[in-house]
N, C-alpha and C positions, 0 to 999 in steps of 0.2 A: 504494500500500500504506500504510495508516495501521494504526498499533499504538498501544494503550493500555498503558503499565505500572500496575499496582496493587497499594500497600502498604496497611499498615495506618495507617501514618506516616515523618513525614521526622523524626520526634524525635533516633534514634543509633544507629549502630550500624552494622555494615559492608554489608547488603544497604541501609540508606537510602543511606548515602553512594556506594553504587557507583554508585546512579543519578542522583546529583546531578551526579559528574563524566564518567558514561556520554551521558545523553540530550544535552549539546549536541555531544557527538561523532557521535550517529547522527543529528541533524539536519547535523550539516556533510558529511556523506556521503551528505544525500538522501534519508535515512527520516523521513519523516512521524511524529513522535512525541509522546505526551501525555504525562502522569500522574494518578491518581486515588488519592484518600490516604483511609482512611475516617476520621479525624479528624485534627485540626492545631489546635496553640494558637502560631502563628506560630514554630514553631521555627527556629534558625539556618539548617536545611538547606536548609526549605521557603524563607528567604525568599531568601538565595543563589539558589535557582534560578528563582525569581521575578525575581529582581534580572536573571539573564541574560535576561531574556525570548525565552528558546529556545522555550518549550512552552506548554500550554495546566496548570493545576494546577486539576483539581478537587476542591473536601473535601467529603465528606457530611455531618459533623459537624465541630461547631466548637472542641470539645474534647472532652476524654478523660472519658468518662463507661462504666462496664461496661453500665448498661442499653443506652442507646445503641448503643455497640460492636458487642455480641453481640447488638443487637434484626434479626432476620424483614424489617422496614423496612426494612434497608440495598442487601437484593433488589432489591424493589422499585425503590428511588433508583439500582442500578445499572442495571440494564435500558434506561433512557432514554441514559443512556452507552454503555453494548456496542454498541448500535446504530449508533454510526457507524464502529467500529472493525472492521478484517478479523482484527487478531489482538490477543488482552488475555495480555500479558503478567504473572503472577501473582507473589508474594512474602509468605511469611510466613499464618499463621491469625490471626483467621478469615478473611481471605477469599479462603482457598484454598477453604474452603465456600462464600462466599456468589456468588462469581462463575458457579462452572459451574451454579448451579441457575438466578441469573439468563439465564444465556445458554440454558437450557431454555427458558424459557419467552420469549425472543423466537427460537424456533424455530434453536436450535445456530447463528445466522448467523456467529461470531464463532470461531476458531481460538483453543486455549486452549494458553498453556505455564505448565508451574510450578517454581518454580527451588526447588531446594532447599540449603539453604543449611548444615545440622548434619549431624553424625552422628547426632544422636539428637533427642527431643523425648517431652515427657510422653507423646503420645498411644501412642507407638511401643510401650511397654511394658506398655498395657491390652491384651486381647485384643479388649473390646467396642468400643473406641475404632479399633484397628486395622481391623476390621472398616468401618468408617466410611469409615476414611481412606484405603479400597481402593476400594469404591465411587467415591469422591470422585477418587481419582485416573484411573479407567477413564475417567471424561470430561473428560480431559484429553488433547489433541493425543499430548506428550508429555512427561517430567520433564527437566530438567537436572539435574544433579548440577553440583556446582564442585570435586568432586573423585572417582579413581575409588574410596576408598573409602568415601564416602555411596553410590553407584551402587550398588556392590557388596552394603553392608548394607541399604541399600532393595530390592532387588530379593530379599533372601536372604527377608528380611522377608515383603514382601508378594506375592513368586513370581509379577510381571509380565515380561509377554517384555524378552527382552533392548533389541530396537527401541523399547519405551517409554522407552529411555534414550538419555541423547546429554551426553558430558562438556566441560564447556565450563568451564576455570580461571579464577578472578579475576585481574584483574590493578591494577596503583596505573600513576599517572602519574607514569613514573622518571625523568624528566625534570624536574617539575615539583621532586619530593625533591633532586634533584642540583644543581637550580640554587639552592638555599633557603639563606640567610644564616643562625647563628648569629644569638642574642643575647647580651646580656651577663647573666649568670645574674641579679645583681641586677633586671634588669630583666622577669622572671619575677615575682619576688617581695622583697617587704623583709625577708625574713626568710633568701634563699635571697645569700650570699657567691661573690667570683670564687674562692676556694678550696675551695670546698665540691664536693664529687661528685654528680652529682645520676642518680636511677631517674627513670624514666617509663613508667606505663602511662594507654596509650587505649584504653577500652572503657567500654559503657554500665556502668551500676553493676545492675544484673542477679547473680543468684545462678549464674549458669553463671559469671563472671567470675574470682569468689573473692578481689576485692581484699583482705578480712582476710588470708589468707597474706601477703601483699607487706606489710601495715603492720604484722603483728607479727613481720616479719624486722627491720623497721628501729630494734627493740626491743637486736636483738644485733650489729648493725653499729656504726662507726666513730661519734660523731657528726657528723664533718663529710658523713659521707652523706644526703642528703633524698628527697625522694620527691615529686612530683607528678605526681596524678589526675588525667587530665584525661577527660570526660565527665558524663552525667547520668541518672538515674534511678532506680527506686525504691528502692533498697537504697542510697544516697548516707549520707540522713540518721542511717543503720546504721551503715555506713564512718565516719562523723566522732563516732558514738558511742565507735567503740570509739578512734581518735583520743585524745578526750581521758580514757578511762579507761586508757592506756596512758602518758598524759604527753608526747606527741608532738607539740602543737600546734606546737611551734616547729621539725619536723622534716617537716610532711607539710603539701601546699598542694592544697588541691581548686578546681581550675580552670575548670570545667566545661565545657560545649561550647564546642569554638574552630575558629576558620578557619584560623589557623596553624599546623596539625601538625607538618608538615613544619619549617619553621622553631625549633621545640619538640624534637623529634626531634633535631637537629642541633646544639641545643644543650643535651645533656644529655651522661650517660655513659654509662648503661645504659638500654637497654629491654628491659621483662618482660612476660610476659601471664603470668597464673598459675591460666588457664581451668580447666573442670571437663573441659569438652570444646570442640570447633572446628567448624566445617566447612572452608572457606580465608581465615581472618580477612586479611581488609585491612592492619590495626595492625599482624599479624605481617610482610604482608611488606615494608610501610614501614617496620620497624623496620628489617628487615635491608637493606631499601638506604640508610638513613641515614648509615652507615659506622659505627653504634656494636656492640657487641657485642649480638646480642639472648638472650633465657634465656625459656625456657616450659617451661610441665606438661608433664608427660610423657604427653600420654593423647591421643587420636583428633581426629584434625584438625590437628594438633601435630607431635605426632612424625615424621610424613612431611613436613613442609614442613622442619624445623629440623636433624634428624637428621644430621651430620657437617658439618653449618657452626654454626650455634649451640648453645646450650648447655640439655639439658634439666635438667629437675630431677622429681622425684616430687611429684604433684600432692599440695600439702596439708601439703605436708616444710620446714617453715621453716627448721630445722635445713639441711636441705641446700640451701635458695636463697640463705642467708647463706654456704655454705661456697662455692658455686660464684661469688660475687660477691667475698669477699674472694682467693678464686684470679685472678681478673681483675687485682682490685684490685692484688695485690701481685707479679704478673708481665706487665710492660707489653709485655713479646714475644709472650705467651699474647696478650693484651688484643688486640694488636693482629691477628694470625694469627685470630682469632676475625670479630673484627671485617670486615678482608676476603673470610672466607669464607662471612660471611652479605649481604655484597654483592654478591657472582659470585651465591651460590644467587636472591637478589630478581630480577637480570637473566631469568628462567627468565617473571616473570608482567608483561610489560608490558600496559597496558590496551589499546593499540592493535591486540593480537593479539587478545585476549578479544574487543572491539569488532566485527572483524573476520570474527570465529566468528558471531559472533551474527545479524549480516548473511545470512551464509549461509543460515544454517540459517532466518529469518524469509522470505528468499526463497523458499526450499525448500518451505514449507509454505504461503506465499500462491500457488505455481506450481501445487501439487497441490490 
């Protein structure tokens, strides 16, 4: 059985990195696995997993170009790939489009799954685009969800049988977070003191993300509280706009992509995501097994993972992300009562169980 997974990129973000630290687990268990990126400018992901030399990485394009991206060509260059694979494992548009039409046209040989990863996405809320995106999914084996309620609002959506679905949870390596050393805050940053408190969030800089809420909380917090970004993308140079039109250079450090999370994590005080929405962010649930106290939006994807272990807040409510951070702040029994019960909840998503689903269900469908 040989499977192909295909993204758009190993740039950022939580379905790259689940397959950075997924595929040498399913080659150490005997599955035959590649990857197929349709563009790459040597990111950290891609070269990490290059570096393990577990898999085969193929990029159609060499960089991030939209002609390119979104050009009819990319069919084409796939087709010569599907071809050796029994099953192409899918992630992300477009080429949730450009796969199943390639695998038309070398005669369906190839068994398609498509992960979905949101509760929601632009297309979802065009009626002409929905239309599309139904189509598109009929030739598809079948969807995963990574939680039941994307299943739920896909299916409510676009009124496919229930068997076109199959829920399969992300999960982080708890083990790898648990065993991860502290730094010394200085060693972070020159700017960042061992007395200072420090936030953290990890997520690409993306407009679903919303990191302006998180930097203009630290407008009305403490000074000794600081904040680092860690991630990359298009809305960064946004983020460091508003930065220093708030006066915060010496309170906010943009880190960018790092290998370190966990380690990062561990040594911070708080971690936030202050999404618009989720599907089962990664970030989130390594924040809660770090042992620090994690805080998120209050809205879909969210609210079901964090709801009575961590601490929500109203998406967008600065006002209320500083009020629920100086309550941490200035009750260290809350702080800590928090803090372990977003460590119990994190036990819930180990990646070895996800891994383990996924096996199944890839045998299941190379058997039939």
């Amino acid at each position: 059985m040989k499977i192909l997974q295909i993204i758009n990129s190993l740039e950022s973000g939580g379905a790259e990195k689940l397959l950075l630290e997924t595929i040498p687990l399913y080659q150490k268990a005997g599955i035959e696995m590649d990857i197929l990126l349709l563009w790459d400018n040597d990111h950290p992901f891609t070269m990490a997993l290059k570096k393990l030399n577990c898999c085969k990485v193929y990029v159609l394009n060499k960089s991030y170009n939209n002609k390119d991206i979104y050009s009819v060509a990319n069919i084409l260059k796939l087709r010569r790939y599907l071809k050796k694979y029994h099953i192409a494992h899918v992630h992300l548009f477009p080429a949730q489009y450009f796969v199943p039409l390639a695998n038309i046209m070398n005669g369906n040989r190839a068994k398609l799954i498509f992960t979905e990863h949101n509760t929601t996405n632009n297309r979802i809320k065009n009626y002409f685009y929905k239309i599309i995106d139904k189509y598109f999914y009929k030739l598809y084996t079948l969807q995963i969800a990574i939680t039941y309620e994307i299943k739920n609002i896909f299916q409510k959506e676009y009124n496919l049988p229930t068997k076109f679905y199959k829920v399969i949870e992300n999960g982080v390596d708890l083990q790898k977070i648990k065993k991860a050393t502290k730094y010394s805050k200085f060693q972070i940053s020159n700017l960042i003191s061992e007395t200072d408190k420090l936030i953290i969030q990890v997520s690409a800089f993306r407009e679903q993300k919303d990191q302006d809420t998180l930097i203009k909380s630290l407008v009305e917090l403490p000074k000794n509280i600081k904040l680092i970004l860690v991630g990359d993308g298009e809305r960064k140079s946004l983020c460091q706009d508003l930065v220093k039109k708030l006066n915060l250079e010496n309170r906010i450090v943009f880190l960018g992509q790092r290998m370190d999370v966990p380690e990062l994590l561990k040594s911070s005080d708080y971690v936030v995501l202050s999404s618009k929405y989720e599907g089962l962010s990664l970030s989130s649930i390594e924040g809660m097994a770090s042992g620090r106290p994690f805080l998120a939006s209050n809205v879909p994807g969210l609210k079901e993972l964090v709801d009575g272990a961590g601490i929500l807040f109203e998406q967008g409510n600065v006002r209320e992300l500083v009020t629920k951070i100086l309550e941490l702040e200035n009750n260290p029994s809350f702080y800590n009562q928090v803090a372990q019960a977003c460590q119990v909840r994190s036990m819930n998503f180990d990646i070895h169980t996800m891994v383990d689903k996924h096996i199944k269900l890839y045998r299941k469908i190379y058997k039939n």
